[in-house]
LOVO-579101 format. One line per 4 residues: number of its first residue (from 1); their letters; for each residue x, z, y of C-alpha. Coordinates in nm, 3 decimals, decimal comma, padded with zeros to 5 digits. Each point is the difference from the previous one (the first is absolute). Last residue first. Layout:
N
NUM) a) X Z Y  ... .
# end
This chain:
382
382) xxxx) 00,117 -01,450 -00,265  00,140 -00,305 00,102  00,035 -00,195 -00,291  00,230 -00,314 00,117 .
378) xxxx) -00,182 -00,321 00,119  -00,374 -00,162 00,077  -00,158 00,126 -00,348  -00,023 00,365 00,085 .
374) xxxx) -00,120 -00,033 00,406  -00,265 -00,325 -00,144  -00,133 00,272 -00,291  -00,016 00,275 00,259 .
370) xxxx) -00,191 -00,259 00,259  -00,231 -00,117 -00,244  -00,115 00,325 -00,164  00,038 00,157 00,331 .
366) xxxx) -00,305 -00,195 00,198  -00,253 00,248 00,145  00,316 00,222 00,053  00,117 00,289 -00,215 .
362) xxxx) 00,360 -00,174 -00,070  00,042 -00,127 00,314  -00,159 00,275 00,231  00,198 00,268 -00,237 .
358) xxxx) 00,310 -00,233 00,039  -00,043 -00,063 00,401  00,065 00,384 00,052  00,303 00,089 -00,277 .
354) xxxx) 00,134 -00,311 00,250  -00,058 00,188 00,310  00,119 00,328 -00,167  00,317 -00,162 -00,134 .
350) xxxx) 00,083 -00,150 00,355  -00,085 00,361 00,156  00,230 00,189 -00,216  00,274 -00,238 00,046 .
346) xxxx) -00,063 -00,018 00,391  -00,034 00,385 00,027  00,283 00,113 -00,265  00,298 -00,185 00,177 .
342) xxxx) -00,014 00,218 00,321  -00,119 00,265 -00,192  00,349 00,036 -00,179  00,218 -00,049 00,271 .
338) xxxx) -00,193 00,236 00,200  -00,004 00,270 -00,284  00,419 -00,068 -00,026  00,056 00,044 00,357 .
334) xxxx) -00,206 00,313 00,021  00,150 00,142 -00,334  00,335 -00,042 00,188  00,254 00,233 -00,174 .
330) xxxx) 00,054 -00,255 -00,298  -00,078 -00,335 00,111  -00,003 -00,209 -00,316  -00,120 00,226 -00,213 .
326) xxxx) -00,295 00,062 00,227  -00,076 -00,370 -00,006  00,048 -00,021 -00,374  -00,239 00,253 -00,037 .
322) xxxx) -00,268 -00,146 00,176  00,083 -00,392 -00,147  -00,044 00,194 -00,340  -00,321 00,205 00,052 .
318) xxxx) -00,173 -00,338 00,148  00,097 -00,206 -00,256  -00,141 00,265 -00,249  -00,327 -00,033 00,247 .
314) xxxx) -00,001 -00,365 00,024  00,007 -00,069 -00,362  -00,274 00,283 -00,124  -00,221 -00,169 00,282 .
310) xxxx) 00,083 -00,350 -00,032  -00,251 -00,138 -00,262  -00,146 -00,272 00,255  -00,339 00,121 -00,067 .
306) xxxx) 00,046 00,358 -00,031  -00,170 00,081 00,364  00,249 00,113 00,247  00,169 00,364 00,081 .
302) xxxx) 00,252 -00,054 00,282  00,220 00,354 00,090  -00,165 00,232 -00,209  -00,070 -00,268 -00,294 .
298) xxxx) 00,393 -00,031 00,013  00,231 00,201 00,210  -00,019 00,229 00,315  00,192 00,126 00,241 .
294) xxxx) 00,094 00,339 00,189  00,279 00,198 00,180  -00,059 -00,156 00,336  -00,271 -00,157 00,052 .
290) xxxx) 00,012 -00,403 00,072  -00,325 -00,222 00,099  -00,211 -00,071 -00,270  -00,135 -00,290 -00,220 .
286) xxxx) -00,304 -00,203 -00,166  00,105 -00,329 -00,006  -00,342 -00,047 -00,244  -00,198 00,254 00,079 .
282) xxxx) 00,014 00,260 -00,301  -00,198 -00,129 -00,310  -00,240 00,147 -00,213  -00,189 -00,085 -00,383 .
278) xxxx) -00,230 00,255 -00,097  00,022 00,110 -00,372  -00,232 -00,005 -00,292  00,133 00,141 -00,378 .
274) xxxx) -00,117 -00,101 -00,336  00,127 00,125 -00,279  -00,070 -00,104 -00,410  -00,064 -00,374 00,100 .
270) xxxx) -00,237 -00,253 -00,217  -00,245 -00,111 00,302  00,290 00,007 00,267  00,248 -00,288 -00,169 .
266) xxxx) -00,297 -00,111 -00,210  -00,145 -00,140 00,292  00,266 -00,253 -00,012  -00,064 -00,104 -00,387 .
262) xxxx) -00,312 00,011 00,079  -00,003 -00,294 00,253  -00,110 00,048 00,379  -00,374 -00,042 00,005 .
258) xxxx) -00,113 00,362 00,186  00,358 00,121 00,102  -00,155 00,233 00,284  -00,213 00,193 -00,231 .
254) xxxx) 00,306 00,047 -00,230  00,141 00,249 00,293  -00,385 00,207 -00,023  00,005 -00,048 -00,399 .
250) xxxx) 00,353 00,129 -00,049  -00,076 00,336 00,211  -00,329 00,096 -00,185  00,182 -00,034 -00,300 .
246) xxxx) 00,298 00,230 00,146  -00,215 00,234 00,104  00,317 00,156 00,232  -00,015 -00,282 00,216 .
242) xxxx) -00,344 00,067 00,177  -00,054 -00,258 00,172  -00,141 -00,041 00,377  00,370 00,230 00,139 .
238) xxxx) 00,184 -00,343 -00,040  -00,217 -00,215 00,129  00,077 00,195 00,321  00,241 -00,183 00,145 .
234) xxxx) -00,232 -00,356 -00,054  00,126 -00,235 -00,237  00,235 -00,311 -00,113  00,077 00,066 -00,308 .
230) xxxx) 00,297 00,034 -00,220  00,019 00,122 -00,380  00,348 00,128 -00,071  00,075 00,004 -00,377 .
226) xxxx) 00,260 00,130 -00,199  00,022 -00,123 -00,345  00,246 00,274 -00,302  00,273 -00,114 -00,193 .
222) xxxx) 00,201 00,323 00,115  00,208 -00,232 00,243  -00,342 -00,108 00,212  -00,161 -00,346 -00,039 .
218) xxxx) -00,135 -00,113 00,339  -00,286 -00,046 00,147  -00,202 -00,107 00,352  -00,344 -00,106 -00,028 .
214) xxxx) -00,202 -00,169 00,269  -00,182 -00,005 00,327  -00,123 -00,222 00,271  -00,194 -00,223 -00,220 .
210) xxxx) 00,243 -00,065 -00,205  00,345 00,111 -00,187  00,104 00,078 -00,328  00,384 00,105 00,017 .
206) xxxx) 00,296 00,107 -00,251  00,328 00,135 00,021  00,202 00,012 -00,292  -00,012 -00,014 -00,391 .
202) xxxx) -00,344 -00,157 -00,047  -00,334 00,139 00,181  -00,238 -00,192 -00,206  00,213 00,057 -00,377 .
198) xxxx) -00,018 00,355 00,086  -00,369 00,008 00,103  -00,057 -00,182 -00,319  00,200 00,275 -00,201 .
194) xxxx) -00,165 00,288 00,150  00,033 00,308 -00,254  00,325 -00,150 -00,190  00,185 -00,189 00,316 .
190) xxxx) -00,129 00,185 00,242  00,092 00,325 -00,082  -00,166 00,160 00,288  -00,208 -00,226 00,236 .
186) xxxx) -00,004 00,179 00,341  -00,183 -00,046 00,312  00,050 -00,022 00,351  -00,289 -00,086 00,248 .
182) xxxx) 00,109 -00,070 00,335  -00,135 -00,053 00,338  00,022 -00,243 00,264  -00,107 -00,015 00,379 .
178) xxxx) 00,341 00,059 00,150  -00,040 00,375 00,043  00,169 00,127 00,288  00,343 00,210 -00,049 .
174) xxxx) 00,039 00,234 00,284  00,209 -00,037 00,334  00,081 00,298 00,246  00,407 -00,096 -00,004 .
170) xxxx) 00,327 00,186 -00,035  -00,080 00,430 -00,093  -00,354 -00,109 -00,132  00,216 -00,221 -00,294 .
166) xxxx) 00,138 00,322 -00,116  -00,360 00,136 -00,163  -00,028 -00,347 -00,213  -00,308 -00,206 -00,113 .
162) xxxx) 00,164 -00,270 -00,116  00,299 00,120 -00,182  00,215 00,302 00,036  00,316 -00,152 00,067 .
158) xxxx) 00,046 00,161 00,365  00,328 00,066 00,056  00,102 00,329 00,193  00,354 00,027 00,093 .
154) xxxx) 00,211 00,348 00,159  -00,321 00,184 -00,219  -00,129 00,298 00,004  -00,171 00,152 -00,316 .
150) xxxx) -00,380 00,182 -00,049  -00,157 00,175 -00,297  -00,398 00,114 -00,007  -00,091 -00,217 -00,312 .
146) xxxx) -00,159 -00,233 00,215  00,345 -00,068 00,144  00,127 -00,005 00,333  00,251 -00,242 00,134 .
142) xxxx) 00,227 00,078 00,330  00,178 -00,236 00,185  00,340 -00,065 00,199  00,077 -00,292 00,252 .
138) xxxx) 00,125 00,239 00,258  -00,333 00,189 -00,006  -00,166 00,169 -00,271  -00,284 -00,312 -00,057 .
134) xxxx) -00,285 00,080 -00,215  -00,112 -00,100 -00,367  -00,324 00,143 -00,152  -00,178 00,042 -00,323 .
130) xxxx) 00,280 -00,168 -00,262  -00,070 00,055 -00,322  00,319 00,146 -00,187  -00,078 00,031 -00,344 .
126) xxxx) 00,339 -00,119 -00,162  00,319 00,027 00,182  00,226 -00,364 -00,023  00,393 00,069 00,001 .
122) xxxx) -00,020 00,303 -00,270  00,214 -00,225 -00,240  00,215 -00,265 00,128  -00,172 -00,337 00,024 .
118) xxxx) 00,049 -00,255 -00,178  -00,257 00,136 -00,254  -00,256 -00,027 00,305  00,078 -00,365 -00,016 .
114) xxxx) -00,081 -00,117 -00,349  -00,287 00,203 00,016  -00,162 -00,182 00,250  00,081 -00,333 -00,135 .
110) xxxx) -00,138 00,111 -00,374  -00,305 00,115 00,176  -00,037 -00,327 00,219  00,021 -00,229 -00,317 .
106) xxxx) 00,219 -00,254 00,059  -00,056 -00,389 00,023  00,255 -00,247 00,116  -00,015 -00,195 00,361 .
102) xxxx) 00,309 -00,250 -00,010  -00,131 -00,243 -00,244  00,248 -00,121 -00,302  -00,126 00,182 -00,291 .
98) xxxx) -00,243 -00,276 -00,107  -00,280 00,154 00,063  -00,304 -00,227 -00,051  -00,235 -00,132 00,231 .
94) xxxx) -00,392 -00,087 -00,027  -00,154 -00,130 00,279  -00,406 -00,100 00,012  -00,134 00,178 -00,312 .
90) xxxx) -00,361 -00,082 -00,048  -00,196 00,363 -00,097  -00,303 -00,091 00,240  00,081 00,221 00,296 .
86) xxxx) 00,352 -00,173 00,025  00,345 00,115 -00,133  00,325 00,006 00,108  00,277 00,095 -00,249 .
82) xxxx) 00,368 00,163 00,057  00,297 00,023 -00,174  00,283 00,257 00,195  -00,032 00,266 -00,289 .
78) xxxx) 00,135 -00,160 -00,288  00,283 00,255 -00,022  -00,112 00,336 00,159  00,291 00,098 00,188 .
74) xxxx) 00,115 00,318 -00,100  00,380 -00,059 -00,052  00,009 -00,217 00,327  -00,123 00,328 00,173 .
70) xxxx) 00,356 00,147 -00,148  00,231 -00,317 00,122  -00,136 -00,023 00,336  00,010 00,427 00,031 .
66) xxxx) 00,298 00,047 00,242  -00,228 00,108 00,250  00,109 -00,298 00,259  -00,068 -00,238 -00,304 .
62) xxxx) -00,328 00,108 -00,010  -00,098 00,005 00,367  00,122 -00,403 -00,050  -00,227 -00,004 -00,343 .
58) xxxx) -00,344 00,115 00,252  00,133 -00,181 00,316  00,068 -00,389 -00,088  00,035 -00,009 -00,354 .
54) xxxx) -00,389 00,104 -00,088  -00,110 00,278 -00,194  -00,353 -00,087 -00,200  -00,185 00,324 -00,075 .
50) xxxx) -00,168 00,093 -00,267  -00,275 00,280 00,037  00,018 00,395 -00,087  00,160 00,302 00,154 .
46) xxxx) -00,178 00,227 -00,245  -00,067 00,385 00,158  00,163 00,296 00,013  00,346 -00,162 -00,210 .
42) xxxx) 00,215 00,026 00,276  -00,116 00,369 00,140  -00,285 00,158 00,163  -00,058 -00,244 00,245 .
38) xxxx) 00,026 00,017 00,391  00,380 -00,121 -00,026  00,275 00,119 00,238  00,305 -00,165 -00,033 .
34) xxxx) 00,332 00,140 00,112  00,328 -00,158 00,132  00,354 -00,025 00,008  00,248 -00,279 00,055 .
30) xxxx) 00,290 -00,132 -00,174  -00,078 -00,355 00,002  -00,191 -00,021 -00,379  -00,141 00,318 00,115 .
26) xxxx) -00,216 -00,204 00,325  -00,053 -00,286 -00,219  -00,156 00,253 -00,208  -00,208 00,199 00,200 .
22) xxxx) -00,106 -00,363 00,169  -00,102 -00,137 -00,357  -00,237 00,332 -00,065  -00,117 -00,025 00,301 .
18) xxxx) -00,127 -00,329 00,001  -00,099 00,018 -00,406  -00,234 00,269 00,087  00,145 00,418 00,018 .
14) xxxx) -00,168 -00,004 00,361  00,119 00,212 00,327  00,405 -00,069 00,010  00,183 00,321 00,199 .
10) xxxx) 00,382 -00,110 00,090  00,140 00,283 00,172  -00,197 00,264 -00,211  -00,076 00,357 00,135 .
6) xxxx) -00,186 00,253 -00,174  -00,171 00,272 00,213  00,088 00,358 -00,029  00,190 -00,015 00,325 .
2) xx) -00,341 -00,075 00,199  00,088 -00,265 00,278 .
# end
């Protein structure tokens, strides 16, 4: 092993909210580690979207960080109503937040930066893409760099999202794609430049859904819409557009909303961005057998479709419940990483089977009636 070569005993491969939360779980118990992000710095790019945390993993990995009482500072207040719509305009289910549900909004920027400043300073290194990861021996790794450095590592985790390099070190599964595509687009200053969008979409989350597609919205913390168009379409739909004519681009998404109301075409027709993405999913109980020295968290471990909203929620659980488990066995990083896993595959894979059955539910031949039926029988479950 070349002496000139960093070495980190806890190495975490993705500055996302997964690795974020388990760098600080892991300080909050004494423990040291180093996050290695591929972009330039925090503020490279906008982290974007609301995202509803929910008591059972995504608050619980917040109350292991310490942070409850500072993410309850930035919860967007009114955030938890939600609206479903059909193709015609009709709302079906309308709900107000009355500040009582267990799942409140957050912007995903504000939670990101909420924990990197709990985190002592130099802990995450900017402009480290990963190009390769390869086992040492003895449960160590190496990590090289696209920008030519390397490190060793005593502990590699793998929180570098969906299309990881650590995953290849456990498993030989990629993400597949499930059939559906996004459109995302942004409304800026809704309320002034779009006021009848803003009046559609409402405080909190709202739907329009039919004939195997729909709209997905919410009303962001700067006042602004953001929209994801889904549709159920070939892989390489995608690559038949060309997305940066943005005209060009509203009129071949519109073209599959052909007699849904205005108002709901609006959503794409009146947008200042408009961005497609490809919609994958691991296997669902996708898992590995143990290697020493290495594990992974989040969309690296289980990476589903958004349709049960557990992504973000799963992965900060998943960074807490990992660091806990080394806490708790100092000395036996083995012991702890088979603790951990052992409880990560059947939570990962019940969230992933559900995250399944929602995209088929809520982009199904029927989904108007069995979304309004799923919000009307009981408790919002979103």
């Amino acid at each position: 092993m070349s002496t000139t070569t960093p070495h980190f005993p806890v190495a975490i491969i993705g500055g996302g909210l997964g690795g974020l939360t388990a760098a600080r779980v892991l300080h909050v118990h004494g423990i040291t580690s180093a996050v290695f992000d591929l972009e330039a710095g925090p503020e490279a790019r906008t982290q974007g979207g609301m995202l509803d945390i929910h008591a059972e993993n995504g608050q619980k990995a917040l109350h292991a960080a310490g942070l409850h009482d500072d993410f309850l500072a930035i919860v967007h207040e009114g955030g938890q109503a939600m609206r479903l719509l059909g193709p015609d305009g009709t709302v079906h289910v309308a709900e107000e937040d009355d500040g009582t549900g267990d799942r409140p909004e957050t912007d995903r920027g504000e939670l990101r930066d909420l924990l990197l400043h709990s985190l002592p300073d130099g802990t995450v290194h900017w402009s480290r893409k990963v190009t390769g990861a390869r086992p040492l021996g003895d449960g160590r790794h190496e990590v090289t760099f696209a920008n030519g450095s390397a490190l060793t590592t005593d502990l590699l985790i793998g929180a570098d999202g969906a299309w990881s390099r650590v995953r290849p070190l456990l498993s030989d599964a990629r993400p597949a794609y499930t059939g559906v595509s996004f459109v995302e687009t942004d409304l800026y200053e809704a309320d002034t430049r779009h006021p009848r969008s803003a009046a559609l979409v409402g405080g909190g989350f709202f739907m329009a859904l039919g004939h195997e597609r729909g709209f997905l919205a919410h009303r962001e913390t700067d006042g602004s819409l953001h929209v994801y168009t889904a549709l159920r379409a070939d892989e390489g739909w995608v690559d038949t557009v060309d997305f940066s004519d943005h005209a060009a681009a509203k009129a071949a998404v519109l073209a599959h909303f052909e007699g849904w109301d205005e108002s709901l075409r609006a959503l794409v027709a009146d947008a200042e961005t408009i961005t497609p993405r490809r919609i994958h999913a691991l296997p669902v109980g996708h898992r590995w057998d143990r290697v020493p020295g290495v594990t992974l968290l989040g969309d690296a471990a289980h990476v589903m479709s958004p349709f049960a909203g557990e992504g973000a929620n799963l992965a900060m659980y998943d960074g807490a419940e990992l660091a806990l488990a080394l806490a708790a066995r100092p000395g036996d990083t083995e012991a702890a990483l088979t603790a951990y896993e052992e409880a990560l595959f059947p939570r990962s894979a019940a969230s992933a089977a559900e995250s399944a059955a929602s995209l088929d539910t809520m982009l199904g031949t029927d989904s108007l009636a069995r979304m309004a039926e799923f919000f009307t029988a009981g408790p919002v479950g979103r």
